[in-house]
N, C-alpha and C positions, 0 to 999 in steps of 0.2 A: 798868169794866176787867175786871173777873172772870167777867162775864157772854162779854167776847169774848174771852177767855183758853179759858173752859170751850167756846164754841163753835167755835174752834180744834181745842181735844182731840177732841168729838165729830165735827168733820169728817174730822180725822186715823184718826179711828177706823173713821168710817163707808168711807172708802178704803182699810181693808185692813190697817193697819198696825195689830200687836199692843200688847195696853195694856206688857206690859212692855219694849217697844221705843220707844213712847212717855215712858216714865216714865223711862227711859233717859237718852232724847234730853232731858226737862224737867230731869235733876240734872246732866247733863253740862252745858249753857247754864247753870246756876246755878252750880255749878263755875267753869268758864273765864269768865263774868262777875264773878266776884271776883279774878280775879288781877290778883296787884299791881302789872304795870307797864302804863299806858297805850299803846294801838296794837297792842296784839298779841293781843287777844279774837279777830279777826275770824281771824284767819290759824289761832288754836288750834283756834277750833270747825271750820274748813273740816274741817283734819289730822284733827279726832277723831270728827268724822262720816262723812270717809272711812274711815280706819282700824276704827272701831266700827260699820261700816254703818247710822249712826244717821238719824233726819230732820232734813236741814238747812232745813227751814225751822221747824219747831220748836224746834233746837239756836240758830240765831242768832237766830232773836226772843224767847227767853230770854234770849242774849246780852245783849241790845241794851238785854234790859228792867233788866238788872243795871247797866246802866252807871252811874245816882244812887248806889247801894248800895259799887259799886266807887269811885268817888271816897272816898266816905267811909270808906272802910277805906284807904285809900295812907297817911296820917297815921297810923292803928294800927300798920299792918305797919311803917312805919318809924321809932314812937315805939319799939316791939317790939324788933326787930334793933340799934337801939343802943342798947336797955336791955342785952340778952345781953351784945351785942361792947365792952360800956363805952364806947361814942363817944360824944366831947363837941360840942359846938356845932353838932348836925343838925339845922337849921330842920324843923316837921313843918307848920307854916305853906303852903299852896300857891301862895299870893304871894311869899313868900319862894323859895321852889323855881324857881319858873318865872324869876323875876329873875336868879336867882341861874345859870341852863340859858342864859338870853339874853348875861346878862353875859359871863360866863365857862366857855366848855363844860368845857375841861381842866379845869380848878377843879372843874366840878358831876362829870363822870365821878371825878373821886380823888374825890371826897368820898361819893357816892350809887351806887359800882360795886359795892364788899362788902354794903352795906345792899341793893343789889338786886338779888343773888346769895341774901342769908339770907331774902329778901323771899321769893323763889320756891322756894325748899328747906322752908321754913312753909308756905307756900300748898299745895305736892305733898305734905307729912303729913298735912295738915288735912282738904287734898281727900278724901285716903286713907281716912278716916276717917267725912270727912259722907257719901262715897260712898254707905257702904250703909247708914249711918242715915237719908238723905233716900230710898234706893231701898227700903227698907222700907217706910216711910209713903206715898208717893207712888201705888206699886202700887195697893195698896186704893183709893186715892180713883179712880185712872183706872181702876178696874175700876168703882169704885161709879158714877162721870159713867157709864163706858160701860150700867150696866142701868139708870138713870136712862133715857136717852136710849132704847133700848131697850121703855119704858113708852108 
């Protein structure tokens, strides 16, 4: 997987497009691949590739590649947000959730609207944050693939 990850970047790169527009485009898809509410990865990265004139096809198959990673954090972010907000009885269970969306939507929106409001106000600090600790690290490597490839 690493192997067509890195030959991805070197294609990306060999077409012109700069490593730090690159490295961009890799933390912004890592980014909007962790956010916490399912079905709306796709529609973020479209908005933040246009907005940031980033590569959208490196922006959504990061995406796409976050989506394991993203599952498994919706239980964090919402064991999380009713730690703060003291809610009791939030299933973090995803059997429990989804049953619970089927059964009774009214029911699940009171119960999982505040929690998926403090879900996405934690995801925008955090992001804020990994921003440019991931564009730090990142840079150098797709500078290093690019004189790699280069040899």
């Amino acid at each position: 997987m690493f192997k067509k990850i890195k030959k991805v970047i070197i294609d990306e790169l060999s077409k012109g497009l700069s490593p730090e527009k690159l490295a961009q485009s890799l933390v912004v898809g890592i980014l909007i691949g962790c956010f916490p509410l399912l079905g709306f990865t796709t529609l973020l990265a479209l908005i933040a590739g246009h907005f940031f004139r980033l590569n959208h096809a490196v922006l959504q198959s990061v995406n796409y590649l976050m989506y394991p990673i993203q599952i498994l954090l919706i239980p964090i972010y919402i064991k999380f947000i009713s730690t703060i907000f003291s809610l009791k009885d939030i299933p973090i269970r995803p059997d429990v959730i989804v049953r619970l969306f089927i059964e009774d939507p009214k029911k699940f929106l009171d119960k999982f609207s505040l929690i998926a409001l403090g879900e996405v106000v934690v995801w925008m600090l955090i992001s804020l944050c990994s921003y440019f600790i991931l564009m730090r690290y990142l840079i150098p490597v797709v500078l290093k693939i690019k004189e790699n490839s280069n040899e």
